[in-house]
PDBQT receptor file of N, H, CA, C and O in Angstrom, charges set to zero:
ATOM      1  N   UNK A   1       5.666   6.489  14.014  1.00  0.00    +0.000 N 
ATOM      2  CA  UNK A   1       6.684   5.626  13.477  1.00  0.00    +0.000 C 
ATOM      3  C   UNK A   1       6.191   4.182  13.436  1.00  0.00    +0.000 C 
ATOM      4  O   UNK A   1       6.395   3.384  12.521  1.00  0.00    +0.000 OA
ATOM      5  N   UNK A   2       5.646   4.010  14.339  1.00  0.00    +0.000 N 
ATOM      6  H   UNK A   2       5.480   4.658  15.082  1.00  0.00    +0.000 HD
ATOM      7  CA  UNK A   2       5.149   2.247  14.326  1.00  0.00    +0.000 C 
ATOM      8  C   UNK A   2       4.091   1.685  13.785  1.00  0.00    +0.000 C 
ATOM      9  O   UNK A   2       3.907   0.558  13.325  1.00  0.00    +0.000 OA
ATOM     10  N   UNK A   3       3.095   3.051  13.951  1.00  0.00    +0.000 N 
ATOM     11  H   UNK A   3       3.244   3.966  14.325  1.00  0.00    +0.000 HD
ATOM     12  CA  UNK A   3       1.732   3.335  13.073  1.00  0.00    +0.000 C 
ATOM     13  C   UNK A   3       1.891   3.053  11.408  1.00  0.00    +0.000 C 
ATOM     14  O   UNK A   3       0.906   3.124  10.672  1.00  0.00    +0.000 OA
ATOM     15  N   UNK A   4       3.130   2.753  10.942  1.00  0.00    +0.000 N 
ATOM     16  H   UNK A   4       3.930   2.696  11.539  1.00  0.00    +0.000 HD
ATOM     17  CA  UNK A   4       3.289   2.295   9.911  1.00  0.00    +0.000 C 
ATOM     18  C   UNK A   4       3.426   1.206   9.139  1.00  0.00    +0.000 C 
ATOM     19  O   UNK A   4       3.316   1.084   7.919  1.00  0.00    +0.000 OA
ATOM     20  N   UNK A   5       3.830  -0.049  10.494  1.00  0.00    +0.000 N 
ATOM     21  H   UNK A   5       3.919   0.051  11.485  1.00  0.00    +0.000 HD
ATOM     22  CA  UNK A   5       4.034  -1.405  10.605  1.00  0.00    +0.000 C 
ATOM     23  C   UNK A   5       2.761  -2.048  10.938  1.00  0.00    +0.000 C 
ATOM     24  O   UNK A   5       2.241  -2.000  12.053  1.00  0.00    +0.000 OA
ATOM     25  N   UNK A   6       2.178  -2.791   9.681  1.00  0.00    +0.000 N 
ATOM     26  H   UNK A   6       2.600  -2.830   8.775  1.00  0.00    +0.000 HD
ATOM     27  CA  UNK A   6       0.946  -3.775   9.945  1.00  0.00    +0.000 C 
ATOM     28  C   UNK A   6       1.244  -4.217  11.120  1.00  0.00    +0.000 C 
ATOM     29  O   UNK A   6       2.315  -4.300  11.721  1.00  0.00    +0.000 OA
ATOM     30  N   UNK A   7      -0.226  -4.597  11.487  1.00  0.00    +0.000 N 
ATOM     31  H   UNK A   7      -1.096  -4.530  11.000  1.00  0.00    +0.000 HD
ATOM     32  CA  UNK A   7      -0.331  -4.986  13.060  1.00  0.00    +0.000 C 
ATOM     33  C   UNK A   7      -0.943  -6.494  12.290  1.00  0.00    +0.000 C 
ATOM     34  O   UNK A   7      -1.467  -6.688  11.193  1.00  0.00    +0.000 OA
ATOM     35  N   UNK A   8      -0.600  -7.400  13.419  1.00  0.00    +0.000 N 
ATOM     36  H   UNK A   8      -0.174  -7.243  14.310  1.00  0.00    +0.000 HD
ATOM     37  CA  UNK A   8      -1.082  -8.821  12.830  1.00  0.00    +0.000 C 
ATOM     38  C   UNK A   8      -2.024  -9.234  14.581  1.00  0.00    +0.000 C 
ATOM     39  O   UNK A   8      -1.673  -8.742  15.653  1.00  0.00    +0.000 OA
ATOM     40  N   UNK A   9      -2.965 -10.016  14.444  1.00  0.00    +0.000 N 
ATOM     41  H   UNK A   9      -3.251 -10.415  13.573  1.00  0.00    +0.000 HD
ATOM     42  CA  UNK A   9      -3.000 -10.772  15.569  1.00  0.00    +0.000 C 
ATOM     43  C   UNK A   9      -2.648 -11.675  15.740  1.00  0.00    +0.000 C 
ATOM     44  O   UNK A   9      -3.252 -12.121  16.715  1.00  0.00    +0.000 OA
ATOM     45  N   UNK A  10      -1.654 -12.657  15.226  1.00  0.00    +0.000 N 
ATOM     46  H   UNK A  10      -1.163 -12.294  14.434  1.00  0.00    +0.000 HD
ATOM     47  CA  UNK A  10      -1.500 -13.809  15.261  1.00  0.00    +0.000 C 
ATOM     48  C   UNK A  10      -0.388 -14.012  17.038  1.00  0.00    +0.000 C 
ATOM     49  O   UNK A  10      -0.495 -14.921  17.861  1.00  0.00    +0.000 OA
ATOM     50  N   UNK A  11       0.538 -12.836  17.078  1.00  0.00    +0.000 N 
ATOM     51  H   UNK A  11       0.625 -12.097  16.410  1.00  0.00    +0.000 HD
ATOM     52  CA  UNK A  11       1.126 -12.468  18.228  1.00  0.00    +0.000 C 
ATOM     53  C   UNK A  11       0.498 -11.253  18.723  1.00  0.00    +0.000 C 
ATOM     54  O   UNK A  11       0.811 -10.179  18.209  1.00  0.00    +0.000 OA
ATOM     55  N   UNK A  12      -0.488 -11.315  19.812  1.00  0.00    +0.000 N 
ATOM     56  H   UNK A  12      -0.742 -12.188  20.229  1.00  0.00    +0.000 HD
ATOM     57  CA  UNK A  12      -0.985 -10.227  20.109  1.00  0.00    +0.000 C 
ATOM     58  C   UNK A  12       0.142  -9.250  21.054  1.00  0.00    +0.000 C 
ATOM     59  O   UNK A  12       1.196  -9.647  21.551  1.00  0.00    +0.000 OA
ATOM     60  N   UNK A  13      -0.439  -7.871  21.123  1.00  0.00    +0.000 N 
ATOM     61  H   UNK A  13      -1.296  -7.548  20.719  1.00  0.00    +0.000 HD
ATOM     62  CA  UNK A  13       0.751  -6.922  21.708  1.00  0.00    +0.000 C 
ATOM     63  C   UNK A  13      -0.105  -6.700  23.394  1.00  0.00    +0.000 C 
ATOM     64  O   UNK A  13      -1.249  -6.301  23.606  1.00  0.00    +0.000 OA
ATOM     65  N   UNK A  14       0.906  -7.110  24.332  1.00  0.00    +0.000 N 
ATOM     66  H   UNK A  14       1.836  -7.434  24.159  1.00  0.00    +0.000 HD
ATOM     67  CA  UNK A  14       0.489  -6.870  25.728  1.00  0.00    +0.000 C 
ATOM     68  C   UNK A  14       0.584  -5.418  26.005  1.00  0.00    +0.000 C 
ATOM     69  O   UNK A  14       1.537  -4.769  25.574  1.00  0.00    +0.000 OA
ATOM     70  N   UNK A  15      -0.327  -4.902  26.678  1.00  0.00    +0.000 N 
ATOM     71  H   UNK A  15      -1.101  -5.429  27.027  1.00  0.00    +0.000 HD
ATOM     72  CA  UNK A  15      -0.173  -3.752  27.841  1.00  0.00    +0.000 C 
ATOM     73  C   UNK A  15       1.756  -3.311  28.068  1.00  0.00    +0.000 C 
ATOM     74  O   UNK A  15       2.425  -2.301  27.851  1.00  0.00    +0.000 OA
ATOM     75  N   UNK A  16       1.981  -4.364  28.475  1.00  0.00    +0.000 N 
ATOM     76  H   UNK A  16       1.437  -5.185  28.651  1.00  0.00    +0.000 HD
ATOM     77  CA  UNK A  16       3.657  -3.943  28.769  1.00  0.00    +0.000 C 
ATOM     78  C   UNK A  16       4.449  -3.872  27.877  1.00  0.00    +0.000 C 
ATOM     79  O   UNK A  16       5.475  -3.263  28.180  1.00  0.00    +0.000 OA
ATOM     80  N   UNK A  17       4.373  -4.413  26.459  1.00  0.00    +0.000 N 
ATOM     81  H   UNK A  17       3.539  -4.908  26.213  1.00  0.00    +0.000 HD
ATOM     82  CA  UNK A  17       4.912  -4.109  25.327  1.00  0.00    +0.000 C 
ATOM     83  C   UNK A  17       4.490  -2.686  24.935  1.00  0.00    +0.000 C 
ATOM     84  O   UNK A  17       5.379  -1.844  24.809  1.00  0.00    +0.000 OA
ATOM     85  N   UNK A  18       3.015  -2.296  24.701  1.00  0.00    +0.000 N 
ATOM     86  H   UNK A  18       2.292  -2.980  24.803  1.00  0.00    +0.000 HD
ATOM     87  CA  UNK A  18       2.944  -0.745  24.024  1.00  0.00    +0.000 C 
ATOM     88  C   UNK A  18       3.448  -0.088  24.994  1.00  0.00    +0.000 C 
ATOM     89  O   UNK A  18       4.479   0.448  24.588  1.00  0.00    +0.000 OA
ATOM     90  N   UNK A  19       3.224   0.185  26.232  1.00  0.00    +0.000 N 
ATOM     91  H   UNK A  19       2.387  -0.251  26.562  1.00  0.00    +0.000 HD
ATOM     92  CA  UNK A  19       3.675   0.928  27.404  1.00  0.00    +0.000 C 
ATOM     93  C   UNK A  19       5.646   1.198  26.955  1.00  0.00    +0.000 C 
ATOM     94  O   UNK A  19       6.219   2.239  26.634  1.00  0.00    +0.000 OA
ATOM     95  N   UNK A  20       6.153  -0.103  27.112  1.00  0.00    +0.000 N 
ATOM     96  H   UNK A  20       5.687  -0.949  27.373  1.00  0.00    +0.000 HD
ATOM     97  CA  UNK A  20       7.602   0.277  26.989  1.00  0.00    +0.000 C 
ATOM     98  C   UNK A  20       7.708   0.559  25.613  1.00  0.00    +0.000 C 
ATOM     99  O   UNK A  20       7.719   1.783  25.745  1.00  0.00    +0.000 OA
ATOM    100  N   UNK A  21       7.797   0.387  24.372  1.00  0.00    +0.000 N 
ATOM    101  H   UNK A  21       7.788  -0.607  24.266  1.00  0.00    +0.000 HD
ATOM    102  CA  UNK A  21       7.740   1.066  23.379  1.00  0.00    +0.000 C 
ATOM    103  C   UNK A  21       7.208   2.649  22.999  1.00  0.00    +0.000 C 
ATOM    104  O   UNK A  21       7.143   3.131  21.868  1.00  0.00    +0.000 OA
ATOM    105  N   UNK A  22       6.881   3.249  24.180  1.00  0.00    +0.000 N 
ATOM    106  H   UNK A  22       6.934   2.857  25.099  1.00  0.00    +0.000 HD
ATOM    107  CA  UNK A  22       5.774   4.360  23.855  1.00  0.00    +0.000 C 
ATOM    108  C   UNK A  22       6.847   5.377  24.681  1.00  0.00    +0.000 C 
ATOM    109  O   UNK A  22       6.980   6.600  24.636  1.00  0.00    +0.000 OA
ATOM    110  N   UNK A  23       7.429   4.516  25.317  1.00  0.00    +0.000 N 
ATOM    111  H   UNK A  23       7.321   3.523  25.354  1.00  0.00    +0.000 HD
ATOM    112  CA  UNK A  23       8.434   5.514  26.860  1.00  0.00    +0.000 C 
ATOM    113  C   UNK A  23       9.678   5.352  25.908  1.00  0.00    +0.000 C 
ATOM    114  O   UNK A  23      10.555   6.216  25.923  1.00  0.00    +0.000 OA
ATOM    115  N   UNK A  24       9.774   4.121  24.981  1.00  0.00    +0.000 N 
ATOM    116  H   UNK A  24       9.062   3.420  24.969  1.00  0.00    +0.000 HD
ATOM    117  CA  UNK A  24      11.339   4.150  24.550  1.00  0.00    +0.000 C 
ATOM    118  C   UNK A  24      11.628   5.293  23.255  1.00  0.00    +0.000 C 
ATOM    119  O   UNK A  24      12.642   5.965  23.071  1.00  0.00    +0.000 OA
ATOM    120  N   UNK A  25      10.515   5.257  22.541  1.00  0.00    +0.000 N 
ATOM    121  H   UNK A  25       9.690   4.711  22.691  1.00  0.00    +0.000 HD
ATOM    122  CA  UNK A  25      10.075   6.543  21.766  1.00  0.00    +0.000 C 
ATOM    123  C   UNK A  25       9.918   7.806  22.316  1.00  0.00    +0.000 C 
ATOM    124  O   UNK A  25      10.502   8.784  21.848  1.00  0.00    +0.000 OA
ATOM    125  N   UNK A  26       9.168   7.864  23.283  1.00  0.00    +0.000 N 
ATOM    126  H   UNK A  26       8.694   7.070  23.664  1.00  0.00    +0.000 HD
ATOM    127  CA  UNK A  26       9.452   9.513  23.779  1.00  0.00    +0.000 C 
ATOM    128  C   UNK A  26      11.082   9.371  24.767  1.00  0.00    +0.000 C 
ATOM    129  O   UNK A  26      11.378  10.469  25.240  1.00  0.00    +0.000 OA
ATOM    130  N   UNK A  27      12.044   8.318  25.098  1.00  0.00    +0.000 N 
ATOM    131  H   UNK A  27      11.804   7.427  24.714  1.00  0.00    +0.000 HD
ATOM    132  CA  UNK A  27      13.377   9.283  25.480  1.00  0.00    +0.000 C 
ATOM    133  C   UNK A  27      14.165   8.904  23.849  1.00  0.00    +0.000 C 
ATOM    134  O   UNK A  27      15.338   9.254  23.723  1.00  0.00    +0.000 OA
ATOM    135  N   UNK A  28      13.688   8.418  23.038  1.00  0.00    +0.000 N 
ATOM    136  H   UNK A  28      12.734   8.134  23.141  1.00  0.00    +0.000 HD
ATOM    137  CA  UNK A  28      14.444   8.676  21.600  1.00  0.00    +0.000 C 
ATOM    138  C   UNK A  28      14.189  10.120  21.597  1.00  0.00    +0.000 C 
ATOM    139  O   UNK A  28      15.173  10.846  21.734  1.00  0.00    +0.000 OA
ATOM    140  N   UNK A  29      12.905  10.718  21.449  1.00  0.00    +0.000 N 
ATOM    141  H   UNK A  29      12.106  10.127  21.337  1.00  0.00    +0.000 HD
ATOM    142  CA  UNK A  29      12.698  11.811  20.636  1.00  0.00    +0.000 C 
ATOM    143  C   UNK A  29      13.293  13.217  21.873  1.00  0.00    +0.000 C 
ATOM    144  O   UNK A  29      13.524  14.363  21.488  1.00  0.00    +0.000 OA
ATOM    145  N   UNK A  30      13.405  12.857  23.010  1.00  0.00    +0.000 N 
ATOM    146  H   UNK A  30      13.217  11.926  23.323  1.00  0.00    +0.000 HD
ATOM    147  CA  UNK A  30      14.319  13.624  24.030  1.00  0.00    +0.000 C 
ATOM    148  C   UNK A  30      15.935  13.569  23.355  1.00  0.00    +0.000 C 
ATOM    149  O   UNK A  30      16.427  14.615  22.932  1.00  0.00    +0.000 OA
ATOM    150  N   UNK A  31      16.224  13.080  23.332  1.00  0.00    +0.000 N 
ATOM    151  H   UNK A  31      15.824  12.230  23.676  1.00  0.00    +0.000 HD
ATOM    152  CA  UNK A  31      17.616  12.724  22.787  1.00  0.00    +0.000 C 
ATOM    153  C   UNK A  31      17.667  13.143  21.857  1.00  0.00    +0.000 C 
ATOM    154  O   UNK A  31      18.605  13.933  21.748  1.00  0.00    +0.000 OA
ATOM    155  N   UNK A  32      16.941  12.993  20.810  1.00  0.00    +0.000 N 
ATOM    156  H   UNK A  32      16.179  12.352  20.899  1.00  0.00    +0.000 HD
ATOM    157  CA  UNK A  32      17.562  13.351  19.240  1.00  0.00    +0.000 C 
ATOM    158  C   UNK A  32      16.967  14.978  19.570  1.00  0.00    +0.000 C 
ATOM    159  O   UNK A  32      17.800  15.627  18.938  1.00  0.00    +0.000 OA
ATOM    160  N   UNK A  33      16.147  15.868  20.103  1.00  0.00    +0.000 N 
ATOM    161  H   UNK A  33      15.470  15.341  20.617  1.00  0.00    +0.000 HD
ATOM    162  CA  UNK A  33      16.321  16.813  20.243  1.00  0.00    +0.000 C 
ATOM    163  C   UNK A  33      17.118  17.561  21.275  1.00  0.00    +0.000 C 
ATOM    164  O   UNK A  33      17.153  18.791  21.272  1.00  0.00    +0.000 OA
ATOM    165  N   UNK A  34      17.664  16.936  22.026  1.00  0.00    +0.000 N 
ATOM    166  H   UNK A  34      17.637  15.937  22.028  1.00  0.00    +0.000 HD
ATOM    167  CA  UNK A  34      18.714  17.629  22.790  1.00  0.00    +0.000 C 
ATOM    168  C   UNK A  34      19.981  17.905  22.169  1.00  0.00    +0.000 C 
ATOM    169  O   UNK A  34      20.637  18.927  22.371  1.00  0.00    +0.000 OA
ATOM    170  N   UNK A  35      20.494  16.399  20.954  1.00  0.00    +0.000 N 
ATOM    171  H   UNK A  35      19.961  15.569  20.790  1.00  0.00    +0.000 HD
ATOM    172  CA  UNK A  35      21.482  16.444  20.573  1.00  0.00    +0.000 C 
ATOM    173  C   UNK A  35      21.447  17.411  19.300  1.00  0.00    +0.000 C 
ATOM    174  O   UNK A  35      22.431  18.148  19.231  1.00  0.00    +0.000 OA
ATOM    175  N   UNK A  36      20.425  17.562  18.195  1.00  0.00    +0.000 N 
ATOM    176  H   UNK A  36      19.625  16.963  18.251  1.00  0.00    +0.000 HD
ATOM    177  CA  UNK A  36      19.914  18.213  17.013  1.00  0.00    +0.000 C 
ATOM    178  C   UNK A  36      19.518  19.188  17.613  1.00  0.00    +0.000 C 
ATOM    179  O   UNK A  36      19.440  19.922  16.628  1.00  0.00    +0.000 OA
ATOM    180  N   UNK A  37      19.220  19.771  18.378  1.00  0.00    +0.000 N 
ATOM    181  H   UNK A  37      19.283  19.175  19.178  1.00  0.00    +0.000 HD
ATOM    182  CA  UNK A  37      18.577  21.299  18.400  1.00  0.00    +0.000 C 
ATOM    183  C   UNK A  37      19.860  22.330  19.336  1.00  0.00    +0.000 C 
ATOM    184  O   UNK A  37      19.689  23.549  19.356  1.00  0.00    +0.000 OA
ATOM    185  N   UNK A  38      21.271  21.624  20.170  1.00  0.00    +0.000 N 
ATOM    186  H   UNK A  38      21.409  20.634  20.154  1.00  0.00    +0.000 HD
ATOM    187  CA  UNK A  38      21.806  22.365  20.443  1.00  0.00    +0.000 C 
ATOM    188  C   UNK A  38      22.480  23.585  19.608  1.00  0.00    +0.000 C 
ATOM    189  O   UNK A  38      22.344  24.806  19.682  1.00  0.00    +0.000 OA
ATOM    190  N   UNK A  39      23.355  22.643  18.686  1.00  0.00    +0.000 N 
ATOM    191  H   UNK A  39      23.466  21.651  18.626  1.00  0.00    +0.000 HD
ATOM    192  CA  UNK A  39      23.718  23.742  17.525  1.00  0.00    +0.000 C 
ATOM    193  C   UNK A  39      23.313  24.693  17.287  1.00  0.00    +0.000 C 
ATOM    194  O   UNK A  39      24.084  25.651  17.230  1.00  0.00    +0.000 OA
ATOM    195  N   UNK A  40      21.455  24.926  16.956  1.00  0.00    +0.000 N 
ATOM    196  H   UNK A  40      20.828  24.148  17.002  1.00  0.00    +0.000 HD
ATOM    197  CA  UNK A  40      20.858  25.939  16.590  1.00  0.00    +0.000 C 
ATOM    198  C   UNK A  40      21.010  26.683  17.636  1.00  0.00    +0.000 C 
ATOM    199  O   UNK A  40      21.605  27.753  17.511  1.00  0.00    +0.000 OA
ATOM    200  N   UNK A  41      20.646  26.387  18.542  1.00  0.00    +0.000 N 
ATOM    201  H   UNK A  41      20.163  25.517  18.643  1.00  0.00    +0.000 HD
ATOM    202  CA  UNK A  41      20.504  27.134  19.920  1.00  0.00    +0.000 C 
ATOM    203  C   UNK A  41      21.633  28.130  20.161  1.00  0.00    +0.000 C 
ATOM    204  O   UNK A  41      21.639  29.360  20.102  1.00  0.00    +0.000 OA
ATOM    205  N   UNK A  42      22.668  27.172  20.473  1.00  0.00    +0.000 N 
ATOM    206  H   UNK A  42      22.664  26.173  20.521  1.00  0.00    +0.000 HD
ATOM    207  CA  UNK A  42      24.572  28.140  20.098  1.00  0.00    +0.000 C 
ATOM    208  C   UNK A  42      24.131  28.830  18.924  1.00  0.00    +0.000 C 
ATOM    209  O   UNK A  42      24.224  29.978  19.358  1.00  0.00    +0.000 OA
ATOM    210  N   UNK A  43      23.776  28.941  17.915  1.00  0.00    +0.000 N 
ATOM    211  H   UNK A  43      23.701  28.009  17.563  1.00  0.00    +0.000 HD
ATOM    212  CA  UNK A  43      24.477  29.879  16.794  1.00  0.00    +0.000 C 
ATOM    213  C   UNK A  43      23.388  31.201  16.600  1.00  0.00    +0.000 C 
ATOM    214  O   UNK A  43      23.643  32.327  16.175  1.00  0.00    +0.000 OA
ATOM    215  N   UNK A  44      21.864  30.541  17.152  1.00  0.00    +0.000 N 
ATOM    216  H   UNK A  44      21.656  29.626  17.498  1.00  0.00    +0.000 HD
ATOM    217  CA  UNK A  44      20.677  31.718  17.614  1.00  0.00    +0.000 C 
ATOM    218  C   UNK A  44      21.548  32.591  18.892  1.00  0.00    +0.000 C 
ATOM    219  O   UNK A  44      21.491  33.817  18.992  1.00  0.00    +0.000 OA
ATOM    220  N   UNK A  45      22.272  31.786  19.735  1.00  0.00    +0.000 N 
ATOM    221  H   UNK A  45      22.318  30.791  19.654  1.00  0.00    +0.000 HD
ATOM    222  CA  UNK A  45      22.371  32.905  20.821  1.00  0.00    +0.000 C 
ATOM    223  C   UNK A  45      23.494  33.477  20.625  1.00  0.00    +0.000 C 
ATOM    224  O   UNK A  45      23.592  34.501  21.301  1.00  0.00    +0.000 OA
ATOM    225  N   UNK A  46      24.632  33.196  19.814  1.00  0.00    +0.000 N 
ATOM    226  H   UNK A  46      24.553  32.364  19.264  1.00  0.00    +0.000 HD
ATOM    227  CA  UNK A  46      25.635  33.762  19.496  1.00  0.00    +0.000 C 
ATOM    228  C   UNK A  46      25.563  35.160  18.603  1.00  0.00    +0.000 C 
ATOM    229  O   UNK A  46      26.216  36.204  18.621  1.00  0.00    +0.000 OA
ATOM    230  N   UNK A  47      24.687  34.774  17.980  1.00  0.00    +0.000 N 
ATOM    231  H   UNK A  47      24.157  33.926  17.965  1.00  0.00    +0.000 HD
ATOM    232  CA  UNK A  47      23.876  35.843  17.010  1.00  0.00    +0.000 C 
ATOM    233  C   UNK A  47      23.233  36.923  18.006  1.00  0.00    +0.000 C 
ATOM    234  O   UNK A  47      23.544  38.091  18.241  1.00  0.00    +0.000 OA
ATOM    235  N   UNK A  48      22.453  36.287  18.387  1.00  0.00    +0.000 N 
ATOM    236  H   UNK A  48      22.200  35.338  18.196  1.00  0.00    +0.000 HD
ATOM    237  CA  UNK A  48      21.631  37.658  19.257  1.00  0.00    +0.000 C 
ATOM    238  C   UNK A  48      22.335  38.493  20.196  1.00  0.00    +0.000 C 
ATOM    239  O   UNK A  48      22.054  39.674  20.396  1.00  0.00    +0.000 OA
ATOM    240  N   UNK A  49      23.731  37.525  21.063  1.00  0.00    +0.000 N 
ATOM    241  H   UNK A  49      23.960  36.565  20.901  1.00  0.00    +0.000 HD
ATOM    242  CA  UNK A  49      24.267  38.596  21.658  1.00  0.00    +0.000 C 
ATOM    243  C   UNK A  49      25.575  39.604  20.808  1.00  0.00    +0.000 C 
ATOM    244  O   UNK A  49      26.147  40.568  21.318  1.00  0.00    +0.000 OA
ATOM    245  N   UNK A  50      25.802  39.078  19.478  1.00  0.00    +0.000 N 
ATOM    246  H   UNK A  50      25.338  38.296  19.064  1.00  0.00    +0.000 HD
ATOM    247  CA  UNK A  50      26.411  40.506  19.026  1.00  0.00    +0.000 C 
ATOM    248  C   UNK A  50      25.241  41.379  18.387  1.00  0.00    +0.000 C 
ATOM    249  O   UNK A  50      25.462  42.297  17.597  1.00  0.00    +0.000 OA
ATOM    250  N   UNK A  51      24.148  41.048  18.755  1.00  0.00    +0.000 N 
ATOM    251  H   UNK A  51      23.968  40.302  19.396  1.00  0.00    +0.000 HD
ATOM    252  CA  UNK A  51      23.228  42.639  18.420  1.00  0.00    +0.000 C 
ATOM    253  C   UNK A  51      23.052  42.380  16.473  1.00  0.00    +0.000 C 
ATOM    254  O   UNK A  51      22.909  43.446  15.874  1.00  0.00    +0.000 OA
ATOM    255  N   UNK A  52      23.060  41.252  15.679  1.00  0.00    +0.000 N 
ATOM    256  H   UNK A  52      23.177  40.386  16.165  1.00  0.00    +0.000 HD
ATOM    257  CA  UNK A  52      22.995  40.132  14.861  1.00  0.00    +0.000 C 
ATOM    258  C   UNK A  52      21.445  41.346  14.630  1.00  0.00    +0.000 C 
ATOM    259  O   UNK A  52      21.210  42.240  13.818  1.00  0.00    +0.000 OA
ATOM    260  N   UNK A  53      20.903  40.939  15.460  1.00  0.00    +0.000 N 
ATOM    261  H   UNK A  53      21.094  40.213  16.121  1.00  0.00    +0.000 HD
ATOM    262  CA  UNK A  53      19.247  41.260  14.956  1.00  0.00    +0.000 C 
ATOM    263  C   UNK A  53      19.005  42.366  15.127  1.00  0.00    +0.000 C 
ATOM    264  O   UNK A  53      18.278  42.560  16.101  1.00  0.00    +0.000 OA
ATOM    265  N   UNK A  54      19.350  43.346  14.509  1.00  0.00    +0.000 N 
ATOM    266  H   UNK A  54      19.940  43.188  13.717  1.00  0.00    +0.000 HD
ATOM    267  CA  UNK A  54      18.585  44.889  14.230  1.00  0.00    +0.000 C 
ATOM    268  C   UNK A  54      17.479  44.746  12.985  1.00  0.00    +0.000 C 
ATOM    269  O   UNK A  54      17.073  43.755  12.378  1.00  0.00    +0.000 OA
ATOM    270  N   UNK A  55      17.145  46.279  12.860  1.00  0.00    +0.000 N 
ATOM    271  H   UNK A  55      17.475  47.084  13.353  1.00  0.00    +0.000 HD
ATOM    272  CA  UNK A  55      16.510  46.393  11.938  1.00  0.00    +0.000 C 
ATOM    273  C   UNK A  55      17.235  47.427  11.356  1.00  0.00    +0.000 C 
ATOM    274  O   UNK A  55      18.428  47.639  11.572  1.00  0.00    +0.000 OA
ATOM    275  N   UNK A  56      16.196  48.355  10.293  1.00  0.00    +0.000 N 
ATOM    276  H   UNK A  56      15.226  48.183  10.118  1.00  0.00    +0.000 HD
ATOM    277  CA  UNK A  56      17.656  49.026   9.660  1.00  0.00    +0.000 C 
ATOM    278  C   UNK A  56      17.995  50.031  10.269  1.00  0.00    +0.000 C 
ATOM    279  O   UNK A  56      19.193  50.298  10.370  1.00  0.00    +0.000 OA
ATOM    280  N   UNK A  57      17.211  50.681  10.717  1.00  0.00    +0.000 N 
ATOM    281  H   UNK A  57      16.239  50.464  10.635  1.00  0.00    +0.000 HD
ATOM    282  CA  UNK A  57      18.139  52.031  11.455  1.00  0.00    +0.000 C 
ATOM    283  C   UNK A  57      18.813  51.325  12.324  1.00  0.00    +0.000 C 
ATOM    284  O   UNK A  57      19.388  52.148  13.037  1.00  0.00    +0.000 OA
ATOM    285  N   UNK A  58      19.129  50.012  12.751  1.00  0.00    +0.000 N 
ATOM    286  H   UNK A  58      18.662  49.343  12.172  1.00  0.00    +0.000 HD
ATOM    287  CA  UNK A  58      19.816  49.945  13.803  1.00  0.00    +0.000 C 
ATOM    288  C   UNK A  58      19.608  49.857  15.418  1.00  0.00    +0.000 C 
ATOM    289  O   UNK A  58      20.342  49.807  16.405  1.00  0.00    +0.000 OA
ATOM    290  N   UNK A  59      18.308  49.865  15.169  1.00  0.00    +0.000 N 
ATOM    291  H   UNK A  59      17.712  49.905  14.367  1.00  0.00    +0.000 HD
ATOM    292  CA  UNK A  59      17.563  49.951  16.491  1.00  0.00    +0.000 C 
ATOM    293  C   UNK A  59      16.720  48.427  16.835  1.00  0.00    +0.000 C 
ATOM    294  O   UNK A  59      16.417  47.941  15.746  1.00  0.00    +0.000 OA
ATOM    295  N   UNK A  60      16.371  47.758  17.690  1.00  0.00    +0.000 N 
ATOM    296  H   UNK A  60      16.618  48.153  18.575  1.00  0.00    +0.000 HD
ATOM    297  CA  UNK A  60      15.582  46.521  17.579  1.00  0.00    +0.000 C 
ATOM    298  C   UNK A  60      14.192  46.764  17.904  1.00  0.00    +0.000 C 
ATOM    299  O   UNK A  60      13.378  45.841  17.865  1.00  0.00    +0.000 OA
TER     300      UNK A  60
């Protein structure tokens, strides 16, 4: 994501700037998959426990 934004030196980036930007990005990407991937999760397991996934005879 940031890898996209020219880098300038005119304000150089400290150690403690990439560090906290790097931690604030990985609990974004915790979050947006906890909140985006529950749904699937409910409607995969809702599925699988009425037996959803056979094949055709009916057997798994």
């Amino acid at each position: 994501m940031y890898d996209t934004i020219p880098k300038s030196d005119l304000v150089p980036e400290t150690y403690a700037e990439r560090w906290f930007r790097e931690m604030l990005l990985y609990e974004y990407s915790k979050k947006a998959a906890e909140d985006s991937l529950k749904p699937l999760v409910d409607m995969i397991y809702k599925n699988l426990s009425k037996g959803v996934w056979r094949g055709k005879n009916g057997k798994m």
